[in-house]
C-alpha positions as CSV (number, residue, x, y, z in Angstrom):
1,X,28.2,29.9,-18.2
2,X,27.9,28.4,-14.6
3,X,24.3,27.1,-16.1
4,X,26.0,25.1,-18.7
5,X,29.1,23.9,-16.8
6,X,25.7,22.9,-13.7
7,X,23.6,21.0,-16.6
8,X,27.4,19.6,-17.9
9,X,28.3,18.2,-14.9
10,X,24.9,17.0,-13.7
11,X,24.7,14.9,-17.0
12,X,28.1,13.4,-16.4
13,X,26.9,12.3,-13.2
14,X,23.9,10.8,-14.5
15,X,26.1,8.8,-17.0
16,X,28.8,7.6,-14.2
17,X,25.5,6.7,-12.0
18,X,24.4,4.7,-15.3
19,X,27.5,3.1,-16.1
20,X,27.8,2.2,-12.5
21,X,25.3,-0.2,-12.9
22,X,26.4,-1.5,-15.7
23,X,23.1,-2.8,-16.9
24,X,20.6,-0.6,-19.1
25,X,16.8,0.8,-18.4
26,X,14.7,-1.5,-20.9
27,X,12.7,1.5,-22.4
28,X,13.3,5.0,-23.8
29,X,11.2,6.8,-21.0
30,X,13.2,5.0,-18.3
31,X,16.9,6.5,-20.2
32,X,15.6,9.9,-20.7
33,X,13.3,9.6,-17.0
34,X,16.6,8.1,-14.5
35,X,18.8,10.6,-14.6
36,X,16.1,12.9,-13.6
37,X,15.1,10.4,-10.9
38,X,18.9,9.9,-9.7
39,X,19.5,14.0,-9.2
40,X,16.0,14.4,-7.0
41,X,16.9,11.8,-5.0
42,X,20.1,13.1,-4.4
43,X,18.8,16.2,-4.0
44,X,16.5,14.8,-1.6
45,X,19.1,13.3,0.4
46,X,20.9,16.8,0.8
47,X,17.9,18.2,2.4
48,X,17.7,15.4,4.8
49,X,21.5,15.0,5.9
50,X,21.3,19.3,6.3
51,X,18.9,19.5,9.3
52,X,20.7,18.1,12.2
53,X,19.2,15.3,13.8
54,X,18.5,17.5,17.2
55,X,16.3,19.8,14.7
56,X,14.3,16.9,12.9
57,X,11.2,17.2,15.2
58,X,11.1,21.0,14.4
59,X,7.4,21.9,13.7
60,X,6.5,25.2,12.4
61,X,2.7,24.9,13.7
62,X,1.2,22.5,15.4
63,X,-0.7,21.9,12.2
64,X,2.4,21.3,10.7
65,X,4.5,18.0,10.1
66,X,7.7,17.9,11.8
67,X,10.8,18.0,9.8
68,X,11.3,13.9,10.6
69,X,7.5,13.8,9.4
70,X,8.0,15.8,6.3
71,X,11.4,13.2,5.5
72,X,9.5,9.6,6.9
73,X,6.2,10.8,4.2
74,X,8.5,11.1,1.6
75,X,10.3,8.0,1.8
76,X,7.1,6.1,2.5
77,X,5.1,7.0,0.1
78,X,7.8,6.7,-2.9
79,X,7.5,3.4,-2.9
80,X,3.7,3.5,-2.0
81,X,2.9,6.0,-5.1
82,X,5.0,4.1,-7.2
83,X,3.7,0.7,-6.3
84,X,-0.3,2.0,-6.8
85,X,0.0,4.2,-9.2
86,X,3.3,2.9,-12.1
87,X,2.4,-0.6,-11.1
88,X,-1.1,-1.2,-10.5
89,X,-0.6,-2.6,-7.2
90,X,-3.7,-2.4,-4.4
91,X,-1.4,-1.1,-1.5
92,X,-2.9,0.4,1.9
93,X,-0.7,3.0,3.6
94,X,1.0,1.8,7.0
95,X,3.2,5.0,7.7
96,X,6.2,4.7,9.8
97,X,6.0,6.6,12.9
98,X,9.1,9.4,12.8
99,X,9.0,10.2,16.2
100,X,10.3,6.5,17.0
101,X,12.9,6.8,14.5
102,X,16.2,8.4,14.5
103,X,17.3,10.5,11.2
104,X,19.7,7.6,10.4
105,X,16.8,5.4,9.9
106,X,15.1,8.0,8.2
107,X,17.6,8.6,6.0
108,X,17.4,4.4,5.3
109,X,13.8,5.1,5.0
110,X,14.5,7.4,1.7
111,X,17.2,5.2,0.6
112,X,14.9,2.1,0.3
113,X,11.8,4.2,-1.3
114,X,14.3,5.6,-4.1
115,X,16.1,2.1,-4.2
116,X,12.5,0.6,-4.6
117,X,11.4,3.2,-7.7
118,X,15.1,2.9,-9.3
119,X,14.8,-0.5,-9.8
120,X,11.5,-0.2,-11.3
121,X,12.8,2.7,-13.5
122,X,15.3,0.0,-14.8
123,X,12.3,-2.9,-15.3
124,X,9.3,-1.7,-16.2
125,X,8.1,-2.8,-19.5
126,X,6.8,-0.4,-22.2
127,X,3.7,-2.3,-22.0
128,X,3.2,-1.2,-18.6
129,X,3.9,2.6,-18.9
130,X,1.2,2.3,-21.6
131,X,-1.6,1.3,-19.4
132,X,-3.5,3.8,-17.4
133,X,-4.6,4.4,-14.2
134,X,-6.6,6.5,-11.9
135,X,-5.2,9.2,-9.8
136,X,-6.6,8.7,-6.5
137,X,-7.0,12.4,-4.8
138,X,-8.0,14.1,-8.4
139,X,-9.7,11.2,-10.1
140,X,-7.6,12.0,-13.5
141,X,-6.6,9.1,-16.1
142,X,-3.1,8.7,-16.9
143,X,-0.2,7.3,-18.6
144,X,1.7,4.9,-16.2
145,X,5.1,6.5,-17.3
146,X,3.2,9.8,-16.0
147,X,2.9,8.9,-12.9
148,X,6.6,8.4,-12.1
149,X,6.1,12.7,-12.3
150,X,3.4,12.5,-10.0
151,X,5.7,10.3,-7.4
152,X,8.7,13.1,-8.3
153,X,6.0,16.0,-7.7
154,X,4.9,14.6,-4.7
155,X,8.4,14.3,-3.1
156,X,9.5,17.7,-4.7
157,X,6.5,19.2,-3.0
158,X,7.4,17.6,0.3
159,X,11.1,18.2,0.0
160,X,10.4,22.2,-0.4
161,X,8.4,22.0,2.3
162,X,11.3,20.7,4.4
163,X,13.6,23.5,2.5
164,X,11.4,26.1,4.6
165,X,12.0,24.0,7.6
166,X,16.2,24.3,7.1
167,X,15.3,28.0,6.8
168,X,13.7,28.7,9.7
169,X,15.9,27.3,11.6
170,X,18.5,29.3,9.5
171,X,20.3,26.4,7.3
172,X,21.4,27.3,4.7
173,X,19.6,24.8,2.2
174,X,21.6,22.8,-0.4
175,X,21.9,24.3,-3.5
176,X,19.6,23.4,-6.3
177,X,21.7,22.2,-9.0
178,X,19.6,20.8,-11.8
C-alpha cells in the first residue's frame, strides 16, 4: 500500500511539474522520459542540500572525490553528457573547481545542468533521438533518446556515491521515493 500511494503521489507531482509549465514535450519519449528526469533531479537536490556545507569537502580516501567534487561532477557533466552525447555537440570538459565554490553555488551548479537537459527534454525533435552516436568510454552505438539514460545513470551513479558520503558521516540520507 505505501508503494502505491509513493508511485501515486510521485505521478501527481510529475503532472503539477508538467502543468506548471504549461507548454508540452514535442515527442512521446520526452512525456513518458520528464517525469523520470524531474524526480532524479529532485532527488538529486536532496542529497546535495543533506550534507551541510562544513561537511562538503569530506573525502573518504584520498583517492576519493570530496563530497563538493562528487556534487560539482554531477552538475557539470549533465549538461556536458547531454550536449555530446543527445545533441551531437563537440564539447571539451572545463570542470569547475569545487574547492573554490561554496555549496550554494554548487547547488546553482545542479540547478543549471538539470535546467539545461529539461529544456532539451521539452525540444528535442524525434528526428534527433533517432540519430546515433558513439559512447565515448565504451565505444557502443546508440539511440540519442538512449543516451538521456546514460546522463541519468551517470548522475545516479554519482549521486549514490555521495549517499555513502551522508553515511559516513552519519546523515541520514533522503528517502528514495520513486
Amino acid at each position: 500500500m505505501k508503494n502505491i500511494i509513493c508511485t501515486s503521489v510521485t505521478l501527481l507531482v510529475a503532472v503539477v511539474i508538467l502543468a506548471q509549465n504549461k507548454r508540452e514535450p514535442k515527442t512521446a519519449f520526452a512525456k513518458m522520459y520528464l517525469p523520470v528526469w524531474m524526480e532524479a533531479q529532485k532527488h538529486c537536490l536532496e542529497v546535495a542540500n543533506a550534507m551541510p556545507e562544513e561537511l562538503y569537502t569530506y573525502q573518504p580516501t584520498t583517492e576519493s572525490k570530496t563530497f563538493a567534487e562528487q556534487m560539482v561532477h554531477i552538475g557539470y557533466t549533465i549538461e556536458l553528457l547531454t550536449k555530446r552525447y543527445v545533441q551531437g555537440m563537440e564539447v571539451k570538459p572545463n570542470t569547475p573547481d569545487a574547492s573554490k565554490m561554496s555549496k550554494t553555488e554548487i547547488i546553482q551548479l545542479l540547478k543549471r545542468g538539470f535546467s539545461y537537459t529539461t529544456e532539451v527534454i521539452y525540444d528535442i525533435e524525434q528526428s534527433k533521438l533517432d540519430e546515433t552516436c558513439v559512447m565515448y568510454h565504451s565505444g557502443n552505438t546508440v539511440s540519442r533518446a538512449f543516451a538521456f539514460f546514460y546522463v541519468q545513470d551517470h548522475l545516479t551513479n554519482h549521486r549514490a556515491k555521495a549517499n555513502l558520503y551522508l553515511r559516513m558521516n552519519r546523515i541520514e540520507p533522503p528517502a528514495y521515493t520513486w
